[in-house]
C-alpha positions in Angstrom: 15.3 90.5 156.0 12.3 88.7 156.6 10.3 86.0 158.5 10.1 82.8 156.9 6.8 80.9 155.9 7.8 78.6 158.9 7.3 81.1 161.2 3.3 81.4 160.6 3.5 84.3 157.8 1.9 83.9 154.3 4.1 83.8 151.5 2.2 87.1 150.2 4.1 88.7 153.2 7.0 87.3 153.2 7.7 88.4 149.6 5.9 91.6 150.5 8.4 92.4 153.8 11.1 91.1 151.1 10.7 93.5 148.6 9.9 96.8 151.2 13.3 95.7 152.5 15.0 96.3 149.2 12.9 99.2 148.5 14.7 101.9 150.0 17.7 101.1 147.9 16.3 101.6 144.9 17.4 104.1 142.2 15.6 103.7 139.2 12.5 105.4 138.6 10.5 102.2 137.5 10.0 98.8 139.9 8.4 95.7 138.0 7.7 92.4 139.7 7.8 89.2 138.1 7.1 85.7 139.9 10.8 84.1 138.6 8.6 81.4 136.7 7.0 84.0 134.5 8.8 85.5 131.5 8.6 89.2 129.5 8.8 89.3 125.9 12.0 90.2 124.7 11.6 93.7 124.2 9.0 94.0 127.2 10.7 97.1 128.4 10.9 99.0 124.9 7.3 98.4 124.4 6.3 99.8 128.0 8.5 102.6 128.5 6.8 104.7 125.6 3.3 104.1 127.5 4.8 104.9 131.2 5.4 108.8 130.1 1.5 109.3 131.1 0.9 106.6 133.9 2.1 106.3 137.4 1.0 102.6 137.5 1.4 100.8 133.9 -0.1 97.3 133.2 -0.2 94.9 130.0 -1.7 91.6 129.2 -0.5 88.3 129.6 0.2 86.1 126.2 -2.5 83.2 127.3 -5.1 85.3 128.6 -5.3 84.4 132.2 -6.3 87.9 133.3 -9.4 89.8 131.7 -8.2 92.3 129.4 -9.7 95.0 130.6 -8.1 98.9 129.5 -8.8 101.3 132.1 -6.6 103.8 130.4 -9.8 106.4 129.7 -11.6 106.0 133.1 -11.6 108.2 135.7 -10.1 108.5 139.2 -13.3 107.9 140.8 -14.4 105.0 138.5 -10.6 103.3 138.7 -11.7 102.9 142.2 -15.3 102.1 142.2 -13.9 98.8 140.2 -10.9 98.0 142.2 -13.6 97.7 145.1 -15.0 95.0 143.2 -12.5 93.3 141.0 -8.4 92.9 140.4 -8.2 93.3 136.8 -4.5 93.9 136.8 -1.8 91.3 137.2 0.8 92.2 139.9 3.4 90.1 137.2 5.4 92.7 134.6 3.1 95.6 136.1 5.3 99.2 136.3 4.8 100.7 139.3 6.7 104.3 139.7 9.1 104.3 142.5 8.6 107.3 144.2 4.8 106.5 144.3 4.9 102.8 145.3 7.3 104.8 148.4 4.3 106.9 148.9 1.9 104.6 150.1 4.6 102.6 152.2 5.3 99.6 149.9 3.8 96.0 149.3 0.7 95.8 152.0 1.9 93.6 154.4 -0.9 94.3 157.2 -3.3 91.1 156.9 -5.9 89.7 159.3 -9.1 87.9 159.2 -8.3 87.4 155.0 -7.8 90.9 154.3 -5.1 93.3 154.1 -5.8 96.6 155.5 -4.6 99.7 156.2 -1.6 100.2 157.8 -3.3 102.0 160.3 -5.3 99.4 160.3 -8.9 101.2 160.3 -9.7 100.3 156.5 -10.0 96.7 154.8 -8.7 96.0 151.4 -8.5 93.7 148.9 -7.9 89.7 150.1 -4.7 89.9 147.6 -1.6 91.8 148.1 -1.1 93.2 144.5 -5.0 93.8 144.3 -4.6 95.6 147.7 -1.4 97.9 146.4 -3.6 98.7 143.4 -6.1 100.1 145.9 -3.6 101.7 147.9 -2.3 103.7 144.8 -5.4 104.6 143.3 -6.6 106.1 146.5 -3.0 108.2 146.4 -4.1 109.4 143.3 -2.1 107.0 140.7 -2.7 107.4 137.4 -3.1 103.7 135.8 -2.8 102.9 132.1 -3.1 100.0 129.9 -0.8 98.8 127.5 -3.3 96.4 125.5 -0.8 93.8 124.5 0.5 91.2 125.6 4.7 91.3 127.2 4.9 88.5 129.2 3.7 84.7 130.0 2.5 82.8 133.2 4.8 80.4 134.2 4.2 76.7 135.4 6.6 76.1 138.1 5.1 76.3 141.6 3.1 79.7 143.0 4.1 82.2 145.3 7.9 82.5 144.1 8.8 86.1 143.0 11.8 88.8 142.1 11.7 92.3 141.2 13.8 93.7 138.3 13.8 97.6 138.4 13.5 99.5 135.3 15.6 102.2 134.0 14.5 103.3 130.7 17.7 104.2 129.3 19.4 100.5 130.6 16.7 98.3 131.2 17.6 94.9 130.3 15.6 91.5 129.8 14.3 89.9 132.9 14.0 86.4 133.3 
């Protein structure tokens, strides 16, 4: 599926290539990504799905703050990104991304060189972080992002780097831990 860390690859990618590879079998219209030391509230889905009806890309808070809570819910296209030029604001973790639109832009960036992941083409630099780099991808795409300002789901304290993806259905989504 994919090429081990051994092999000279950052984890980043490896998880990235992982999780393109399972991409195209996909039939729900929601994908959420949580590092498998992290944990969603209990009714993490019940409290997002009501929020996703207006938002292509839909991010909450985490319960001890690690993230900036910042709600870009009001702000438009062109300032969304302006500010994900300069800063990741969003967690990757228990962010809903919409299928078809995370297809759009060809998946998890896996294109990195010189600290950077760029364009699959190759002829524009991102962001230095793969989720920070997604974000960018979908903004430019057109995404909508919305904030859900509370928090649905903890940091973990087990080692970095280790991640699954639950995908969402609204009507059968079950807790993912």
């Amino acid at each position: 599926m994919a090429q081990s860390t051994r092999d000279g690859l950052r984890p980043t990618l490896h998880q990235a290539r992982q999780l393109n590879a399972l991409l195209p079998a996909v039939t729900t219209p929601w994908v959420v990504r949580l590092a498998d030391d992290d944990t969603l509230v209990r009714d993490y889905f019940a409290r997002m799905m009501p929020a996703a009806e207006e938002a292509d890309v839909l991010y909450a808070w985490d319960i001890d703050g690690n993230k900036p809570h910042i709600d870009c819910s009001g702000w438009s296209q062109s300032q969304l990104l302006r500010r994900l030029d300069e800063a990741n604001w969003i967690d990757g973790t228990a962010t809903l991304v919409r299928t078809d639109w995370l297809r759009s832009i060809g998946g998890w960036p896996v294109r990195y060189e010189d600290n950077f992941f760029w364009t699959d083409t190759g002829d524009e630099r991102l962001a230095p972080h793969e989720d920070w780099a997604c974000w960018q991808l979908l903004a430019r795409a057109g995404a909508r992002f919305r904030c859900l300002p509370v928090a649905t789901w903890k940091v973990g304290t087990d080692a970095p780097g280790r991640q699954t993806t639950a995908w969402a259905e609204p009507a059968s989504a079950t807790e993912r831990h």
